[in-house]
C-alpha positions as CSV (number, residue, x, y, z in Angstrom):
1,X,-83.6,94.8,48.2
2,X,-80.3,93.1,46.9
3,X,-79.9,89.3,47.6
4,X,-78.4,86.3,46.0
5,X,-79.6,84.7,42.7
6,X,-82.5,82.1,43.5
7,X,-81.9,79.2,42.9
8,X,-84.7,76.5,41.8
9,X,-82.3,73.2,41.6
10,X,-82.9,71.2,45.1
11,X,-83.3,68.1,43.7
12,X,-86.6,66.9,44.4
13,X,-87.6,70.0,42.2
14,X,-85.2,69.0,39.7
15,X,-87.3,66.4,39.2
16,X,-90.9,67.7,39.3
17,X,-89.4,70.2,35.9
18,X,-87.4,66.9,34.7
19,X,-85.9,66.8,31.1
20,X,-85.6,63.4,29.5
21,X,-82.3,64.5,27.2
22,X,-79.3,66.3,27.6
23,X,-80.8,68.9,25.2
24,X,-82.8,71.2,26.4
25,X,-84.7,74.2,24.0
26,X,-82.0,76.9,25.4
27,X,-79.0,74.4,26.2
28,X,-76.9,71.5,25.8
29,X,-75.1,69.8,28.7
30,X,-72.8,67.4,28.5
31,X,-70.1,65.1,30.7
32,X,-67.1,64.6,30.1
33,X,-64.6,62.6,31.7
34,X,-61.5,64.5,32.0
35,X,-59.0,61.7,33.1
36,X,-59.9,59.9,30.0
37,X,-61.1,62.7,27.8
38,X,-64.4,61.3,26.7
39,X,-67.8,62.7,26.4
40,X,-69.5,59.7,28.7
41,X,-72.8,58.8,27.3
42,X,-76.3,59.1,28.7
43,X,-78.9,56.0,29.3
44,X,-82.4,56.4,29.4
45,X,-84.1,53.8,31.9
46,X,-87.8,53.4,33.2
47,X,-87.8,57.6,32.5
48,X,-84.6,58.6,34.1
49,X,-81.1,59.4,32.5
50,X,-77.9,58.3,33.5
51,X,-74.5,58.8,33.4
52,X,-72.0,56.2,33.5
53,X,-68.8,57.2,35.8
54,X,-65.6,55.2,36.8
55,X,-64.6,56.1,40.2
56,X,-61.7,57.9,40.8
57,X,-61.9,59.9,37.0
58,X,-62.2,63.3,37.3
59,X,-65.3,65.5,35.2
60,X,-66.6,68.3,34.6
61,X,-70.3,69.5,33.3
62,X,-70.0,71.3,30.1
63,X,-73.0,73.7,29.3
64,X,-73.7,75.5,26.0
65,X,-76.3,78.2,25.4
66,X,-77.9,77.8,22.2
67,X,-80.1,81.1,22.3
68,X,-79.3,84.6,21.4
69,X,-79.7,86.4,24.6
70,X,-77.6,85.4,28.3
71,X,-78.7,82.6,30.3
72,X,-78.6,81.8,34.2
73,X,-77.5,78.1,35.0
74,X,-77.5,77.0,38.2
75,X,-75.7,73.8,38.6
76,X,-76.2,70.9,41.5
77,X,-74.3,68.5,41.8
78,X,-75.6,65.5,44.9
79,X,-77.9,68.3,45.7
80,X,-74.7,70.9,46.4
81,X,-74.3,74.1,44.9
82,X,-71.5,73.9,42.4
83,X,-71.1,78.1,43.4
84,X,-71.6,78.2,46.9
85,X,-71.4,74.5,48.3
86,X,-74.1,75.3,50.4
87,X,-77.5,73.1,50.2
88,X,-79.5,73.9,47.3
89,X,-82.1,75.6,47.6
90,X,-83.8,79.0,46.1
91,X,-81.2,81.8,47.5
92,X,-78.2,80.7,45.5
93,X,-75.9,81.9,42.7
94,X,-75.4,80.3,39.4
95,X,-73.2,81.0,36.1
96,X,-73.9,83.6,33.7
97,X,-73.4,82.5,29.8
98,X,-73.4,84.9,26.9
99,X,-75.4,84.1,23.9
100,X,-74.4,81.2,22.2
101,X,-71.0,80.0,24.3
102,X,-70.5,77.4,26.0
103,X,-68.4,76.9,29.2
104,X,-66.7,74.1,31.5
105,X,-67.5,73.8,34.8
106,X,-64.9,71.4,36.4
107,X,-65.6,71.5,40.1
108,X,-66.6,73.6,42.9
109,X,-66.1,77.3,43.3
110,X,-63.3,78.0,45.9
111,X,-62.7,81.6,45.0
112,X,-62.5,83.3,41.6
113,X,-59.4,81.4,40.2
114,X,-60.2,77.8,41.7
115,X,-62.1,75.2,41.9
116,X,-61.9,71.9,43.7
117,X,-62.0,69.2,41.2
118,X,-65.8,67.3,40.3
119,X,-63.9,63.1,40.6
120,X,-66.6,60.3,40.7
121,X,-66.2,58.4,43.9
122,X,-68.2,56.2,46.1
123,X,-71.5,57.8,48.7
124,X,-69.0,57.9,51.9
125,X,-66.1,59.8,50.2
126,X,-68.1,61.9,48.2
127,X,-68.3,65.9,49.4
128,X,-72.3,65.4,50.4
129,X,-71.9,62.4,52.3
130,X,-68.6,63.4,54.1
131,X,-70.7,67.0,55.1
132,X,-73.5,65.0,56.2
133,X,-75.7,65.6,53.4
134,X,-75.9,62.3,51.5
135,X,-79.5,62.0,50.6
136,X,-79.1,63.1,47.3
137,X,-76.0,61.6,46.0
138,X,-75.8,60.8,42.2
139,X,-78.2,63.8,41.2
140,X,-76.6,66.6,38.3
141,X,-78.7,69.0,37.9
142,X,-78.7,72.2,35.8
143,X,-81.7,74.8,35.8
144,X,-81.5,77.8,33.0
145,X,-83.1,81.1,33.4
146,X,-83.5,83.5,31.0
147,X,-82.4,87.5,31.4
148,X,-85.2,90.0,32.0
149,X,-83.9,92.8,29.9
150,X,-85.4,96.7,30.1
151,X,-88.4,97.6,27.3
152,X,-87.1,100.1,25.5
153,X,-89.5,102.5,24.8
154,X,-90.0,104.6,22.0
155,X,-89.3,108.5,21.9
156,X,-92.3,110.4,21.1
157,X,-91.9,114.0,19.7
158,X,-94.5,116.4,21.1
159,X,-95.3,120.2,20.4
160,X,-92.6,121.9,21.9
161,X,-93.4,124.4,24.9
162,X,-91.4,127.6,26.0
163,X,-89.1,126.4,28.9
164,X,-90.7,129.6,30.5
165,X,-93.7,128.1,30.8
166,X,-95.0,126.1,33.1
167,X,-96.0,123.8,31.2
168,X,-92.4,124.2,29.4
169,X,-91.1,123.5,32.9
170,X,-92.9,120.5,33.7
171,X,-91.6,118.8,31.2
172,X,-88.2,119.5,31.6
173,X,-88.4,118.6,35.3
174,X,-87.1,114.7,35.7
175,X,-89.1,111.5,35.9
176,X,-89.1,110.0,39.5
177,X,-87.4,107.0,39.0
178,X,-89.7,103.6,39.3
179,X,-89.5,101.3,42.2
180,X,-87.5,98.4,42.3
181,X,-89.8,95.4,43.1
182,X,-87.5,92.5,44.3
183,X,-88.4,88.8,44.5
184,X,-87.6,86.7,47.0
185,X,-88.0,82.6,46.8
186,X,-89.0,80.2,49.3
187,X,-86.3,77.7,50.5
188,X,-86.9,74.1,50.1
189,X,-85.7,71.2,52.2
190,X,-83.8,67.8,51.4
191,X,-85.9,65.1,49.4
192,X,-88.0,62.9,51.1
193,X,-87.5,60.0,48.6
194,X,-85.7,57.5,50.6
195,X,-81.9,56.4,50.3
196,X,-80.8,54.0,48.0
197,X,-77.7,51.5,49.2
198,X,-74.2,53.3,49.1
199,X,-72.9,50.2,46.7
200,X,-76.0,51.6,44.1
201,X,-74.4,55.5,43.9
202,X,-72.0,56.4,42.5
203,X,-71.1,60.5,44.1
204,X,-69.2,63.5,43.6
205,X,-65.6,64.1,45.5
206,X,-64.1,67.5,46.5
207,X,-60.6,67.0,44.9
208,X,-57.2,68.7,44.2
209,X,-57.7,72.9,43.3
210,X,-57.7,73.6,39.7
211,X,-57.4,76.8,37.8
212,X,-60.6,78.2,36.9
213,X,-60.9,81.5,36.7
214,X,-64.1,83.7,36.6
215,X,-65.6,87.3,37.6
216,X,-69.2,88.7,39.5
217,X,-71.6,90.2,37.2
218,X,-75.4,91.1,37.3
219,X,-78.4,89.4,36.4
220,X,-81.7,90.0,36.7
221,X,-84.3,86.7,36.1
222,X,-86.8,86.9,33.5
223,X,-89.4,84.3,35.9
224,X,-89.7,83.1,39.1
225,X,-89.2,79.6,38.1
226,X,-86.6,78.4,35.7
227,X,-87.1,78.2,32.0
228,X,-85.5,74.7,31.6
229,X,-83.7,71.9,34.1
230,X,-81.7,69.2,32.6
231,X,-81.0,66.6,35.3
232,X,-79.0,62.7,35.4
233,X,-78.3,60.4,37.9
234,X,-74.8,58.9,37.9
235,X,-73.7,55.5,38.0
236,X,-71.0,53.6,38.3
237,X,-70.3,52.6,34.5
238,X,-70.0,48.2,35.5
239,X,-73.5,48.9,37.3
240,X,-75.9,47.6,33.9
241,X,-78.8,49.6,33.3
242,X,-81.4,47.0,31.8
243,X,-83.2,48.5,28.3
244,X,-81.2,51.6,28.3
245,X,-81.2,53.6,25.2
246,X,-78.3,55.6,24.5
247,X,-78.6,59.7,23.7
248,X,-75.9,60.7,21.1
249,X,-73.6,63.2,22.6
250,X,-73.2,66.7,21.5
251,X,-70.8,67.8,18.9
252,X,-69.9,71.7,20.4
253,X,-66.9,71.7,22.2
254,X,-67.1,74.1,25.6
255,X,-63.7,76.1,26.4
256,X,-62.1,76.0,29.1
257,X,-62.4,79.0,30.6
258,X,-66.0,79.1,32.9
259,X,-68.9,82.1,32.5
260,X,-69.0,85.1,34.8
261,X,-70.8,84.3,38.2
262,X,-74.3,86.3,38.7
263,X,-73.7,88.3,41.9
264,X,-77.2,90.1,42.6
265,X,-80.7,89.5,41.6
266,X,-83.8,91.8,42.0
């Protein structure tokens, strides 16, 4: 049975598979503010990272797979599929990276040539809070699957028999093809942690469209539950995180051009 990729990035799960860097063992994400062109550093406080954002600046989430096969990310941002827009949960699509690119992901996904630009701005104007969804602004998540490729076998060379036979014809009749198992994921509901004050977020707007274009292709998931998940809060960059220590940024630089979408899963 064909359905949508499943998606394990609702935030309060985010957190229970929670990644203290921006570098992961399969990839690298990094934000960077595309009004003023920088790669914004990240803060480590009390066991969270953050992001510091000026309001109004747009961004995007750049992702780079460092491993040798394709990759799955699914990407959240205030708890909102950057694919779909729909809630996140575990029925969702994601981005499909070959092996060792990287890729821009600058808003979300209006069609296969635009997206709506990512712009930091306050809890009310952001696109969770203004679709009634605000209780996890600030959250950017980004959970990687790996590919579950087909074993190949090895041919093995038997004594040959007369086609006549039938044992000749036995062999030569077809294999019955295997059957497809499919998986199918629970969905998960909105974190119970409670709201912080609006003046202590800092959220994600729906802005102007942008070119961004991209195609469907297949994927199949290697597990049930992602490999890795890299996840931040933002903040608003004069909002002082006490004891912060600063991650160095990556050096790769992503394209602009985004991966292919995954369309199916099984």
């Amino acid at each position: 049975m064909s359905q949508k990729h499943i998606l394990y990035c609702a935030p309060f799960l985010l957190f229970a598979y929670f990644s203290p860097a921006a570098a992961g063992a399969l990839t690298d994400v990094e934000v960077i503010d595309r009004t003023s062109g920088e790669t914004l550093p990240l803060y480590s406080h009390r066991g969270k990272v953050y992001v510091a954002g000026k309001p109004g600046n747009r961004y995007s989430i750049n992702i780079h797979n460092k491993s040798d096969g394709r990759i799955m990310s699914i990407v959240s941002v205030d708890g909102v599929n950057a694919v779909s827009g729909a809630t996140a949960d575990t029925l969702q699509q994601g981005y499909v990276l070959s092996p060792w690119s990287a890729a821009e992901i600058a808003g979300w996904r209006k069609n296969l040539d635009e997206v709506a630009a990512f712009y930091f701005t306050s809890l009310s104007d952001s696109y969770a809070g203004r679709t009634g969804r605000p209780q996890n602004v600030g959250v950017i998540g980004v959970a990687v699957y790996q590919e579950d490729l087909p074993v190949i076998q090895p041919l093995e060379v038997g004594p040959q028999a007369d086609a006549a036979s039938p044992a000749g014809r036995a062999k030569s009749a077809p294999s019955a093809p295997a059957a497809n198992s499919s998986r199918e994921g629970a969905s998960f509901g909105a974190s119970s942690k409670p709201m912080a004050k609006e003046e202590a977020k800092i959220g994600t707007g729906h802005g102007e469209r942008v070119a961004s274009p991209t195609q469907y292709t297949s994927f199949k998931r290697l597990t049930k539950a992602p490999a890795e998940v890299i996840s931040f809060r933002a903040n608003r960059r004069s909002r002082k995180v006490p004891s912060a220590r600063i991650f160095p940024s990556m050096s790769h630089q992503a394209p602009r051009r985004p991966p292919d979408m995954s369309e199916r899963a099984r």
